[in-house]
N, C-alpha and C positions, 0 to 999 in steps of 0.2 A: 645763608643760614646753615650750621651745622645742627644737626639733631642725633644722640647716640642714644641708646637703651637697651639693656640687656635683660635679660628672661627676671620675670616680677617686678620691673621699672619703667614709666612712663617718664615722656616728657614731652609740655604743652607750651606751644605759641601761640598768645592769644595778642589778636590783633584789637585794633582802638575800637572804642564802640561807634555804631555805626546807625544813622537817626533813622533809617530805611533798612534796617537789617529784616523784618519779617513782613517784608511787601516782598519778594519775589519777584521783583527787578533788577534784581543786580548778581553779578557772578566774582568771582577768582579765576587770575589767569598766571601761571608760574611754571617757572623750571624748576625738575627736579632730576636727579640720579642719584644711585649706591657708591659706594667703593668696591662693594662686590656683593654677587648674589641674587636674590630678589627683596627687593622691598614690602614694606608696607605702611602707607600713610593715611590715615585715618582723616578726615577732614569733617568739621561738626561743629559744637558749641557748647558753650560752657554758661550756666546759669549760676553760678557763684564760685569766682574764679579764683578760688583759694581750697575749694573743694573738687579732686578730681570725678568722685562719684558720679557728679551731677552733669558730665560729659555725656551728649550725645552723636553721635558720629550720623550723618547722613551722605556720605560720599567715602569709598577709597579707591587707591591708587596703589598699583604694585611695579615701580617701578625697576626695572633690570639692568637700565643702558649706565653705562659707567661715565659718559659723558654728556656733556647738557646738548637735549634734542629740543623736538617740537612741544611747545608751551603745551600746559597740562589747563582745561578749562571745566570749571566744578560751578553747577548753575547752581545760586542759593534758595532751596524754594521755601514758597510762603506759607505763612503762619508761623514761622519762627517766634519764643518767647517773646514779649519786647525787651526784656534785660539781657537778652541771648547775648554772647559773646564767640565768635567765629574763632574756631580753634584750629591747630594742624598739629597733630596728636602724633608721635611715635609711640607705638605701645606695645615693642619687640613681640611682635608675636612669633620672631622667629629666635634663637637662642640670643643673638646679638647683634643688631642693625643698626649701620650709618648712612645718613642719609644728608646729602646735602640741595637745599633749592634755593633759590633766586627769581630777582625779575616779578616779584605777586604783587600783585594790579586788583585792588577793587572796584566794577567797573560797572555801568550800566550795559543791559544784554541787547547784543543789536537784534534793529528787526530782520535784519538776514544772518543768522550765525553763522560760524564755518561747521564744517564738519571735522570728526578729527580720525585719524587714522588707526584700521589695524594691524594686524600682523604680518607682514608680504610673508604671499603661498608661491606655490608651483616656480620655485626659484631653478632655473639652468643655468647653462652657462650663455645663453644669447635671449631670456627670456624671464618674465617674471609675473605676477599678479599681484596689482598696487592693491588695496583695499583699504575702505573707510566708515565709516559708522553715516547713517541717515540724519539726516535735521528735517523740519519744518520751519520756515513753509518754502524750503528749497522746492525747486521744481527742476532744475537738474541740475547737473554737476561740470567744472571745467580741473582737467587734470593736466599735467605737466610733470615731465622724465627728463631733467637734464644732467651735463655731468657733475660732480661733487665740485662743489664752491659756486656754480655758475648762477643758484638763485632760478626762481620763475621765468626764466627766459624761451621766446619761441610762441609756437601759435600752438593753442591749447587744446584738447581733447576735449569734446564735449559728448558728457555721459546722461541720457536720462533719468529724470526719478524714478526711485526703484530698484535701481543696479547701482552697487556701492562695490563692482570691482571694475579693475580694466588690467588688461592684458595689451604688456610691453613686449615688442621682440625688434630684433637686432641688434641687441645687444653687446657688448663685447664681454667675453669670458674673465673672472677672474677680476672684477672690476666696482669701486665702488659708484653709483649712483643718487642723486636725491628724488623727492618726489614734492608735489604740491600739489594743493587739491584745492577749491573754493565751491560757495553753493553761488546761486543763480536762485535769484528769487523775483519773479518778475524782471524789473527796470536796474533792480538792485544787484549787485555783488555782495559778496561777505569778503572779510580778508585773506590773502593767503595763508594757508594753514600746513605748516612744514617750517625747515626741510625733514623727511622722512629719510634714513641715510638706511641704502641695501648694499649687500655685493653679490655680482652674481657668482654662479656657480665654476667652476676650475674642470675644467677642459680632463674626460681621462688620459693617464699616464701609462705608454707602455713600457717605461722603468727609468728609474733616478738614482741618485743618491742624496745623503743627507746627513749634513755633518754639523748643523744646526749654529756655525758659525756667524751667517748673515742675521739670525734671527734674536732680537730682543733676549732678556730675559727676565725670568718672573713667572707665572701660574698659566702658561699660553702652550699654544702648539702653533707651529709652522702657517703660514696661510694652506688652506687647500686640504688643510690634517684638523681632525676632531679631535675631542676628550671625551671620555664620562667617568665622571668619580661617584663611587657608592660611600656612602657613609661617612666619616671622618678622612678617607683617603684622598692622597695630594697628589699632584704632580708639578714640573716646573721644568723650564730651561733654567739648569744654570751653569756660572760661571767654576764650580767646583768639581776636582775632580774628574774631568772630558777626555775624552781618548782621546780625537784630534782635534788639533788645536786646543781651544779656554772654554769651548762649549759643549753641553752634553744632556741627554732628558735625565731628567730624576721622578723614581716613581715609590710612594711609600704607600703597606698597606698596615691594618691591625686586623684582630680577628673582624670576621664579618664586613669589611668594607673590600673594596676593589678601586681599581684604577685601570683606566682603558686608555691609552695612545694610538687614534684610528689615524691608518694613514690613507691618503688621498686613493679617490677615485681609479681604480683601473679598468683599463681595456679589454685587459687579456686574463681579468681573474681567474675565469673557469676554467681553460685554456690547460691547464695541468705544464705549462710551459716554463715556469718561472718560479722563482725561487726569493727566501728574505733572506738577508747575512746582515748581520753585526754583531757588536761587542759590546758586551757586558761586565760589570761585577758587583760584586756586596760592598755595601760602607763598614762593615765589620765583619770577625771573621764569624761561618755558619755555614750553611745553607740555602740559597736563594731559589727561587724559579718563578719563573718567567714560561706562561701561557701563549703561544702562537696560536691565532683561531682567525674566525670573524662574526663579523655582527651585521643580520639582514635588518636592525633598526637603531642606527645609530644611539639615539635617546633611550634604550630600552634595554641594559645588560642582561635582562632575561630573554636577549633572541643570540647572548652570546654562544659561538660554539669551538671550541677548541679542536685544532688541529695537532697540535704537540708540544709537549711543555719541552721549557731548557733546563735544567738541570745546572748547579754551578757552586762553586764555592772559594772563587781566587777573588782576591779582593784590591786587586789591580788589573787596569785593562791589559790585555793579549790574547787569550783565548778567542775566538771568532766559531759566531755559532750562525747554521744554516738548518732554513727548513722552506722543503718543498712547499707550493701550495698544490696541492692537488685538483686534479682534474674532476668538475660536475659542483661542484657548489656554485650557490648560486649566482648568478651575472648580477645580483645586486650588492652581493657580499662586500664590505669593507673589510680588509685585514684589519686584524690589532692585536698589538701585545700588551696582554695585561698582567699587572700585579694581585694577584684575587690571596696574597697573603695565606697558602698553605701551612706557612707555619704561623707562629701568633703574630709576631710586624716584620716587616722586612722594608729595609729601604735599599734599593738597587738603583744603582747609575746603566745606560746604555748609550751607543755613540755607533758612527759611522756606520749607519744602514743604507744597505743597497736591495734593490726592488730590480732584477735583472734576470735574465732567461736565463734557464738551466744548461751548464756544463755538458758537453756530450759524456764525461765520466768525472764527477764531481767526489772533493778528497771527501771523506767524512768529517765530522763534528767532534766536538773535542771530547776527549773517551774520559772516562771517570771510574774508579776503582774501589768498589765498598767489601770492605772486610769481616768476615763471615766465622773465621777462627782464625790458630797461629798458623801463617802459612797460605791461606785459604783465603777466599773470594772470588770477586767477580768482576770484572772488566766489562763495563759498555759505552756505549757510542752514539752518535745522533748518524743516521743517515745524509747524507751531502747533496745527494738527490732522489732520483727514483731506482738508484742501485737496488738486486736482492740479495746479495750474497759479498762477504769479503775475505781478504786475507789477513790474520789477523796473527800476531807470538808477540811474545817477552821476551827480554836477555837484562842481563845485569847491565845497569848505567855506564855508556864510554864503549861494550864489546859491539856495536854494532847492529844492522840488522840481520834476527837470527835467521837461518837458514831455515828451520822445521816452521813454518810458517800452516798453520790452521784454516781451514776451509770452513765461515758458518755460515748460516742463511737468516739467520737473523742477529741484530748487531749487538750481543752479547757472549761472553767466553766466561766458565767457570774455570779457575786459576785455583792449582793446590802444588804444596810442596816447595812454595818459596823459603828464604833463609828469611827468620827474623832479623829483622832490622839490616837487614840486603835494600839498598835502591832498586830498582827494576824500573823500564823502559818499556813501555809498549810501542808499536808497530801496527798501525791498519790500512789498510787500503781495500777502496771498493773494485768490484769486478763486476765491471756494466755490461760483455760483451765475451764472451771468449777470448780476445783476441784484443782486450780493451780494459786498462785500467789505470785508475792515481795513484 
Protein backbone atom coordinates (compact mmCIF):
# COMPACT_ATOMS: atom_id res chain seq x y z
CA UNK A 1 0.00 0.00 0.00
CA UNK A 2 1.07 3.38 -1.06
CA UNK A 3 -0.15 6.41 1.05
CA UNK A 4 1.12 10.14 0.05
CA UNK A 5 -0.26 13.50 1.74
CA UNK A 6 0.98 16.69 1.92
CA UNK A 7 0.52 19.63 4.53
CA UNK A 8 -3.59 20.14 4.99
CA UNK A 9 -4.45 16.55 3.41
CA UNK A 10 -5.21 13.31 4.86
CA UNK A 11 -5.53 9.96 3.55
CA UNK A 12 -7.47 7.01 5.24
CA UNK A 13 -7.38 3.19 4.72
CA UNK A 14 -10.14 1.71 6.21
CA UNK A 15 -10.21 -1.89 6.59
CA UNK A 16 -13.39 -4.38 6.53
CA UNK A 17 -15.41 -4.31 9.53
CA UNK A 18 -14.56 -6.50 11.91
CA UNK A 19 -17.43 -8.52 14.39
CA UNK A 20 -14.87 -8.46 17.44
CA UNK A 21 -13.38 -5.05 16.77
CA UNK A 22 -14.22 -3.55 20.49
CA UNK A 23 -13.44 -6.79 22.55
CA UNK A 24 -9.63 -6.17 22.86
CA UNK A 25 -8.47 -9.32 21.52
CA UNK A 26 -7.19 -8.83 18.54
CA UNK A 27 -4.11 -6.67 17.15
CA UNK A 28 -2.40 -5.51 13.53
CA UNK A 29 0.61 -6.80 12.43
CA UNK A 30 2.55 -4.97 9.18
CA UNK A 31 5.24 -3.54 7.40
CA UNK A 32 6.07 -0.24 6.91
CA UNK A 33 8.83 2.39 5.53
CA UNK A 34 9.29 6.03 4.07
CA UNK A 35 11.12 7.02 0.88
CA UNK A 36 12.75 9.32 2.94
CA UNK A 37 12.64 11.11 6.31
CA UNK A 38 10.69 10.32 9.18
CA UNK A 39 7.24 9.23 9.12
CA UNK A 40 4.02 9.32 10.61
CA UNK A 41 1.21 7.00 10.76
CA UNK A 42 -1.62 7.31 12.70
CA UNK A 43 -3.53 4.04 13.41
CA UNK A 44 -7.22 4.41 14.96
CA UNK A 45 -10.87 4.27 13.78
CA UNK A 46 -13.30 5.81 11.86
CA UNK A 47 -17.06 5.86 13.06
CA UNK A 48 -18.57 7.21 9.75
CA UNK A 49 -16.43 6.49 7.08
CA UNK A 50 -17.25 9.07 4.66
CA UNK A 51 -16.54 11.66 7.49
CA UNK A 52 -12.86 12.27 8.48
CA UNK A 53 -13.71 14.36 11.54
CA UNK A 54 -14.91 11.45 13.26
CA UNK A 55 -11.19 9.78 13.18
CA UNK A 56 -9.82 8.61 16.35
CA UNK A 57 -6.26 7.58 16.39
CA UNK A 58 -5.10 5.33 19.25
CA UNK A 59 -1.65 4.22 18.11
CA UNK A 60 1.33 5.80 16.00
CA UNK A 61 4.15 4.89 14.37
CA UNK A 62 7.12 7.03 13.03
CA UNK A 63 8.66 5.29 10.84
CA UNK A 64 12.36 6.18 9.25
CA UNK A 65 13.94 2.88 7.76
CA UNK A 66 13.61 3.23 3.97
CA UNK A 67 13.40 -0.46 3.60
CA UNK A 68 10.91 -2.99 5.04
CA UNK A 69 12.32 -4.26 8.49
CA UNK A 70 10.71 -5.97 11.49
CA UNK A 71 6.66 -6.13 11.45
CA UNK A 72 5.07 -3.15 13.21
CA UNK A 73 2.43 -4.72 15.96
CA UNK A 74 -0.55 -2.15 17.20
CA UNK A 75 -2.63 -4.07 20.08
CA UNK A 76 -6.41 -2.93 19.41
CA UNK A 77 -7.79 -2.15 22.76
CA UNK A 78 -11.23 -2.59 24.19
CA UNK A 79 -14.28 -0.63 24.22
CA UNK A 80 -13.91 0.36 20.67
CA UNK A 81 -17.32 1.92 19.10
CA UNK A 82 -19.13 -1.29 17.90
CA UNK A 83 -19.63 0.55 14.30
CA UNK A 84 -15.72 1.42 14.76
CA UNK A 85 -13.88 1.03 11.58
CA UNK A 86 -9.91 0.49 11.91
CA UNK A 87 -8.23 3.01 9.99
CA UNK A 88 -4.27 3.83 8.95
CA UNK A 89 -4.47 7.46 8.61
CA UNK A 90 -1.54 9.47 6.79
CA UNK A 91 -2.14 12.85 8.01
CA UNK A 92 1.23 14.77 6.81
CA UNK A 93 2.05 16.12 9.75
CA UNK A 94 5.13 16.69 8.22
CA UNK A 95 5.17 19.18 5.08
CA UNK A 96 4.93 15.98 2.57
CA UNK A 97 5.10 12.11 3.43
CA UNK A 98 5.21 8.85 1.56
CA UNK A 99 4.75 6.12 3.07
CA UNK A 100 4.64 2.71 1.95
CA UNK A 101 3.30 -0.87 4.10
CA UNK A 102 2.53 -4.24 3.63
CA UNK A 103 2.08 -7.84 5.03
CA UNK A 104 -1.17 -6.36 7.71
CA UNK A 105 -2.56 -9.29 9.36
CA UNK A 106 -5.60 -9.05 11.63
CA UNK A 107 -5.04 -11.36 14.14
CA UNK A 108 -5.87 -12.67 17.62
CA UNK A 109 -3.11 -11.53 20.44
CA UNK A 110 -1.07 -14.46 21.60
CA UNK A 111 -0.96 -15.50 25.10
CA UNK A 112 2.90 -14.98 24.98
CA UNK A 113 3.61 -11.84 22.60
CA UNK A 114 6.78 -10.98 21.33
CA UNK A 115 8.53 -8.01 22.26
CA UNK A 116 9.49 -5.59 19.75
CA UNK A 117 12.68 -3.72 19.42
CA UNK A 118 14.33 -0.26 20.17
CA UNK A 119 16.89 1.76 19.04
CA UNK A 120 20.54 -0.12 19.07
CA UNK A 121 22.89 2.19 21.56
CA UNK A 122 26.54 2.25 22.56
CA UNK A 123 27.44 1.14 18.82
CA UNK A 124 31.54 0.56 18.03
CA UNK A 125 33.23 -0.87 15.89
CA UNK A 126 33.34 -4.70 17.73
CA UNK A 127 30.40 -3.93 20.10
CA UNK A 128 26.76 -2.85 20.41
CA UNK A 129 23.59 -2.70 22.83
CA UNK A 130 20.54 -4.81 21.31
CA UNK A 131 17.44 -3.26 23.14
CA UNK A 132 13.72 -4.03 23.19
CA UNK A 133 10.48 -2.91 24.70
CA UNK A 134 9.02 -5.24 27.97
CA UNK A 135 5.74 -7.49 27.54
CA UNK A 136 3.74 -9.42 29.97
CA UNK A 137 3.51 -11.95 31.12
CA UNK A 138 7.10 -12.74 29.48
CA UNK A 139 9.31 -13.79 32.30
CA UNK A 140 12.44 -13.44 30.36
CA UNK A 141 13.78 -12.94 27.19
CA UNK A 142 15.86 -15.16 24.46
CA UNK A 143 18.16 -12.88 22.03
CA UNK A 144 20.22 -13.81 19.01
CA UNK A 145 23.12 -11.68 16.95
CA UNK A 146 23.72 -13.32 13.65
CA UNK A 147 25.15 -12.29 10.49
CA UNK A 148 22.85 -10.24 7.92
CA UNK A 149 20.59 -12.85 5.91
CA UNK A 150 21.43 -15.84 8.39
CA UNK A 151 17.99 -15.68 10.22
CA UNK A 152 17.68 -16.81 14.31
CA UNK A 153 20.33 -19.08 14.06
CA UNK A 154 22.69 -20.51 16.90
CA UNK A 155 22.02 -21.01 20.72
CA UNK A 156 20.31 -18.12 22.23
CA UNK A 157 21.03 -15.53 24.91
CA UNK A 158 18.92 -15.81 27.57
CA UNK A 159 17.93 -12.40 29.32
CA UNK A 160 15.74 -11.97 32.47
CA UNK A 161 12.55 -9.99 33.19
CA UNK A 162 13.36 -6.67 33.72
CA UNK A 163 16.54 -6.09 31.45
CA UNK A 164 15.39 -5.23 27.89
CA UNK A 165 19.04 -4.73 26.69
CA UNK A 166 22.05 -6.97 26.02
CA UNK A 167 25.31 -6.11 25.18
CA UNK A 168 27.04 -7.87 21.91
CA UNK A 169 30.89 -7.74 21.46
CA UNK A 170 33.14 -9.29 19.09
CA UNK A 171 32.09 -8.05 16.66
CA UNK A 172 33.57 -7.27 13.49
CA UNK A 173 34.03 -3.43 12.36
CA UNK A 174 32.27 -1.81 9.66
CA UNK A 175 29.81 -4.58 9.46
CA UNK A 176 26.13 -5.07 9.11
CA UNK A 177 24.49 -7.41 11.57
CA UNK A 178 20.61 -8.65 12.42
CA UNK A 179 19.18 -9.16 15.69
CA UNK A 180 16.12 -11.41 17.11
CA UNK A 181 14.60 -11.25 20.16
CA UNK A 182 11.50 -13.55 21.65
CA UNK A 183 9.71 -13.56 25.24
CA UNK A 184 9.68 -16.83 27.38
CA UNK A 185 6.51 -17.05 29.16
CA UNK A 186 6.39 -19.95 31.11
CA UNK A 187 6.17 -23.37 28.93
CA UNK A 188 5.60 -20.94 26.12
CA UNK A 189 7.59 -19.12 23.49
CA UNK A 190 6.32 -16.00 21.46
CA UNK A 191 7.66 -15.71 17.80
CA UNK A 192 10.56 -14.46 16.56
CA UNK A 193 10.56 -10.84 16.57
CA UNK A 194 13.14 -9.22 13.91
CA UNK A 195 15.35 -9.04 11.88
CA UNK A 196 16.60 -5.76 13.52
CA UNK A 197 19.46 -4.82 10.97
CA UNK A 198 22.65 -2.56 12.66
CA UNK A 199 26.20 -1.81 11.45
CA UNK A 200 28.73 -1.49 13.55
CA UNK A 201 30.93 1.23 13.87
CA UNK A 202 34.24 1.93 11.28
CA UNK A 203 37.50 1.35 12.80
CA UNK A 204 39.58 5.08 13.05
CA UNK A 205 41.58 6.28 10.04
CA UNK A 206 44.93 7.45 10.13
CA UNK A 207 44.41 8.92 6.46
CA UNK A 208 42.65 8.18 3.11
CA UNK A 209 41.59 9.32 0.11
CA UNK A 210 38.34 9.92 -1.54
CA UNK A 211 37.30 10.13 -4.92
CA UNK A 212 33.75 8.99 -4.39
CA UNK A 213 33.89 6.87 -7.49
CA UNK A 214 33.11 3.33 -5.88
CA UNK A 215 30.15 5.02 -4.15
CA UNK A 216 26.46 5.02 -5.29
CA UNK A 217 24.79 8.12 -6.10
CA UNK A 218 21.85 9.97 -4.70
CA UNK A 219 21.37 11.92 -1.01
CA UNK A 220 24.13 9.51 0.77
CA UNK A 221 27.62 9.87 2.07
CA UNK A 222 30.44 7.24 1.80
CA UNK A 223 30.01 4.33 4.49
CA UNK A 224 31.89 5.33 7.55
CA UNK A 225 31.10 9.52 6.62
CA UNK A 226 27.91 11.31 8.23
CA UNK A 227 25.69 14.20 7.05
CA UNK A 228 23.60 16.81 8.83
CA UNK A 229 21.49 19.06 6.74
CA UNK A 230 19.77 22.20 8.52
CA UNK A 231 16.83 23.32 6.91
CA UNK A 232 15.95 23.04 3.17
CA UNK A 233 19.83 22.22 2.54
CA UNK A 234 20.86 19.25 0.33
CA UNK A 235 23.60 17.13 -0.45
CA UNK A 236 24.24 14.26 -2.92
CA UNK A 237 26.87 12.14 -4.67
CA UNK A 238 26.52 12.85 -7.94
CA UNK A 239 27.33 11.80 -11.27
CA UNK A 240 27.69 15.69 -12.49
CA UNK A 241 30.40 17.82 -12.91
CA UNK A 242 33.36 15.45 -10.51
CA UNK A 243 36.94 16.31 -10.64
CA UNK A 244 38.05 12.77 -10.88
CA UNK A 245 36.62 10.64 -12.67
CA UNK A 246 31.99 10.81 -13.12
CA UNK A 247 31.79 11.36 -9.24
CA UNK A 248 31.84 14.05 -6.82
CA UNK A 249 29.83 15.58 -3.46
CA UNK A 250 27.45 18.24 -4.11
CA UNK A 251 26.44 20.61 -1.45
CA UNK A 252 23.67 23.35 -1.77
CA UNK A 253 22.65 25.92 0.84
CA UNK A 254 19.91 29.06 1.04
CA UNK A 255 19.79 31.71 3.63
CA UNK A 256 19.57 29.97 7.05
CA UNK A 257 20.15 26.34 6.23
CA UNK A 258 23.43 24.38 6.27
CA UNK A 259 24.92 21.24 5.02
CA UNK A 260 27.64 19.25 6.92
CA UNK A 261 29.82 16.28 4.94
CA UNK A 262 31.41 14.65 8.34
CA UNK A 263 34.00 12.53 7.35
CA UNK A 264 34.93 9.27 9.21
CA UNK A 265 36.51 8.71 12.34
CA UNK A 266 40.20 9.71 13.05
CA UNK A 267 42.98 8.57 15.13
CA UNK A 268 45.18 11.32 14.99
CA UNK A 269 42.47 14.28 15.11
CA UNK A 270 44.13 16.15 17.80
CA UNK A 271 47.47 15.32 16.74
CA UNK A 272 48.07 18.82 14.95
CA UNK A 273 49.79 16.29 12.38
CA UNK A 274 47.59 16.16 9.48
CA UNK A 275 46.03 18.00 7.08
CA UNK A 276 42.47 18.11 4.50
CA UNK A 277 43.20 18.82 0.56
CA UNK A 278 40.77 18.89 -2.22
CA UNK A 279 39.06 20.52 -4.85
CA UNK A 280 36.33 22.64 -5.21
CA UNK A 281 34.04 24.92 -7.44
CA UNK A 282 30.88 26.89 -7.96
CA UNK A 283 27.90 25.60 -10.39
CA UNK A 284 27.88 29.27 -11.38
CA UNK A 285 29.88 32.03 -11.52
CA UNK A 286 30.20 34.17 -7.72
CA UNK A 287 31.52 33.45 -4.84
CA UNK A 288 31.43 30.31 -2.86
CA UNK A 289 32.95 29.14 0.58
CA UNK A 290 33.28 26.29 2.03
CA UNK A 291 33.77 26.11 6.14
CA UNK A 292 36.55 23.47 7.41
CA UNK A 293 35.73 22.85 11.26
CA UNK A 294 34.42 20.05 13.36
CA UNK A 295 31.64 18.74 15.11
CA UNK A 296 31.81 17.23 18.98
CA UNK A 297 28.02 15.93 18.09
CA UNK A 298 27.50 14.67 14.99
CA UNK A 299 23.44 15.25 15.29
CA UNK A 300 23.72 18.75 16.62
CA UNK A 301 25.16 21.73 14.18
CA UNK A 302 25.12 23.79 17.05
CA UNK A 303 28.42 22.00 18.50
CA UNK A 304 29.66 22.92 15.03
CA UNK A 305 33.07 24.81 15.16
CA UNK A 306 34.98 26.24 12.34
CA UNK A 307 38.52 26.04 11.67
CA UNK A 308 38.89 28.05 8.33
CA UNK A 309 36.74 28.95 5.57
CA UNK A 310 37.99 28.40 1.70
CA UNK A 311 37.29 31.07 -0.18
CA UNK A 312 36.66 30.46 -4.06
CA UNK A 313 35.11 31.54 -7.17
CA UNK A 314 36.39 29.28 -10.37
CA UNK A 315 33.79 27.30 -11.48
CA UNK A 316 35.73 24.50 -12.76
CA UNK A 317 37.84 22.06 -10.97
CA UNK A 318 41.88 22.90 -10.56
CA UNK A 319 42.35 24.87 -7.78
CA UNK A 320 43.19 22.49 -4.69
CA UNK A 321 42.62 23.84 -1.28
CA UNK A 322 44.38 22.67 2.01
CA UNK A 323 43.80 23.24 5.61
CA UNK A 324 45.72 22.21 8.58
CA UNK A 325 43.81 20.53 11.40
CA UNK A 326 45.17 21.84 14.36
CA UNK A 327 46.51 20.67 17.29
CA UNK A 328 44.12 20.25 20.87
CA UNK A 329 40.58 19.91 19.62
CA UNK A 330 39.03 17.51 20.87
CA UNK A 331 39.81 13.61 20.39
CA UNK A 332 36.06 13.33 19.77
CA UNK A 333 35.89 15.88 17.03
CA UNK A 334 34.72 14.82 13.52
CA UNK A 335 35.96 17.07 10.72
CA UNK A 336 33.46 18.57 8.30
CA UNK A 337 33.05 20.80 5.57
CA UNK A 338 30.22 22.59 5.53
CA UNK A 339 27.96 24.64 3.28
CA UNK A 340 26.39 27.26 6.00
CA UNK A 341 25.34 29.50 2.78
CA UNK A 342 27.35 32.92 3.65
CA UNK A 343 25.93 34.31 0.81
CA UNK A 344 22.00 33.79 0.15
CA UNK A 345 22.27 29.93 -1.91
CA UNK A 346 25.17 28.53 -3.08
CA UNK A 347 25.64 25.21 -4.73
CA UNK A 348 29.24 24.02 -4.75
CA UNK A 349 30.59 20.75 -6.16
CA UNK A 350 33.89 19.23 -4.20
CA UNK A 351 36.02 16.02 -5.19
CA UNK A 352 39.35 14.36 -4.49
CA UNK A 353 39.87 14.69 -0.63
CA UNK A 354 42.74 13.51 0.98
CA UNK A 355 42.96 13.20 4.92
CA UNK A 356 47.01 12.90 5.19
CA UNK A 357 49.89 14.02 7.47
CA UNK A 358 51.43 17.33 6.94
CA UNK A 359 54.27 18.14 4.49
CA UNK A 360 57.52 19.08 6.23
CA UNK A 361 57.12 22.56 4.06
CA UNK A 362 53.62 22.55 2.52
CA UNK A 363 52.98 24.91 -0.99
CA UNK A 364 50.13 27.39 0.19
CA UNK A 365 46.45 27.47 -0.99
CA UNK A 366 45.27 29.03 -3.87
CA UNK A 367 45.78 32.91 -3.34
CA UNK A 368 42.92 35.12 -4.52
CA UNK A 369 43.00 39.02 -5.39
CA UNK A 370 40.08 41.56 -4.25
CA UNK A 371 40.21 44.90 -5.80
CA UNK A 372 40.18 47.96 -3.57
CA UNK A 373 40.70 50.87 -6.43
CA UNK A 374 42.49 51.34 -9.98
CA UNK A 375 45.54 49.67 -9.51
CA UNK A 376 45.09 48.74 -5.88
CA UNK A 377 44.30 45.67 -3.64
CA UNK A 378 45.02 42.91 -2.00
CA UNK A 379 46.50 39.39 -2.63
CA UNK A 380 45.81 36.51 -0.06
CA UNK A 381 46.40 33.05 0.49
CA UNK A 382 45.24 29.95 2.47
CA UNK A 383 48.19 28.47 4.53
CA UNK A 384 49.41 24.79 3.17
CA UNK A 385 50.26 23.98 6.72
CA UNK A 386 51.65 25.13 9.83
CA UNK A 387 53.93 27.61 7.97
CA UNK A 388 54.26 31.53 9.60
CA UNK A 389 55.71 33.45 7.30
CA UNK A 390 56.19 33.53 3.27
CA UNK A 391 57.69 34.78 0.07
CA UNK A 392 55.45 36.24 -1.76
CA UNK A 393 55.64 39.25 -5.60
CA UNK A 394 53.86 39.85 -8.71
CA UNK A 395 55.25 40.29 -12.28
CA UNK A 396 53.18 40.84 -15.43
CA UNK A 397 51.82 37.34 -16.94
CA UNK A 398 54.81 35.10 -19.15
CA UNK A 399 58.11 37.59 -17.32
CA UNK A 400 58.58 35.04 -14.92
CA UNK A 401 59.16 34.78 -11.22
CA UNK A 402 60.09 38.36 -9.91
CA UNK A 403 63.11 38.67 -8.30
CA UNK A 404 62.02 41.64 -5.41
CA UNK A 405 60.12 38.86 -3.73
CA UNK A 406 58.31 40.19 -0.14
CA UNK A 407 58.88 38.86 3.23
CA UNK A 408 55.01 38.64 5.18
CA UNK A 409 53.96 36.81 8.34
CA UNK A 410 50.86 36.76 7.59
CA UNK A 411 49.29 35.43 4.27
CA UNK A 412 48.15 38.57 2.98
CA UNK A 413 50.00 41.58 0.61
CA UNK A 414 48.46 44.92 -0.03
CA UNK A 415 49.26 45.47 -3.94
CA UNK A 416 49.26 49.21 -5.40
CA UNK A 417 50.25 50.70 -8.73
CA UNK A 418 49.47 48.01 -11.09
CA UNK A 419 48.48 48.95 -14.89
CA UNK A 420 44.84 48.85 -15.55
CA UNK A 421 43.89 46.08 -17.37
CA UNK A 422 47.68 44.59 -17.10
CA UNK A 423 47.39 40.51 -16.36
CA UNK A 424 49.55 40.04 -13.34
CA UNK A 425 50.95 36.75 -11.77
CA UNK A 426 51.39 36.16 -8.32
CA UNK A 427 54.17 34.08 -6.69
CA UNK A 428 53.98 32.58 -2.97
CA UNK A 429 55.86 30.16 -1.31
CA UNK A 430 55.96 29.29 2.54
CA UNK A 431 59.09 29.39 4.61
CA UNK A 432 58.84 26.63 7.31
CA UNK A 433 62.39 26.79 8.42
CA UNK A 434 65.33 29.05 7.56
CA UNK A 435 66.82 26.84 5.42
CA UNK A 436 63.43 25.17 4.16
CA UNK A 437 60.83 26.00 1.76
CA UNK A 438 57.99 25.26 -1.38
Amino acid sequence: MYQFSAAGTASYVILPEMQNVSAGTHRLTFKARVTSGVGHLDIGYLTDITDASTFTSFAVINPSNTVYGPVTIINIPGGLPGNARIAIANRSNAASIAHYWDDLSYQLMPSCPEPSFTPVTNITPNSVSVNWSSVNPAQAYQIIVAAQGAGPVGTPNIVPAGVQTFAVSGLAANTVYEAYVRSICGTDTSLWYGPQEFRTACLPTAAFYEDFESNATGSIVPLCWNRLLVGSASQTITTISAGAGVRGIYQFSAANTASYVILPVMQNVSSGTHRIRFKARLSVAGTGQLDVGYLTDITDAGTFVPIAPVIFNNITFGPEFSVPIPSGIPSNARIAIANRAVTPSTAIYWDELYYEPLPPCASPGLATFAVSGYGNGSLSWFRGGNETSWQVGYAPQGSGVPTNLTVVTTPTLAVSGLAIGAVQTAYIRAICTPDSSA
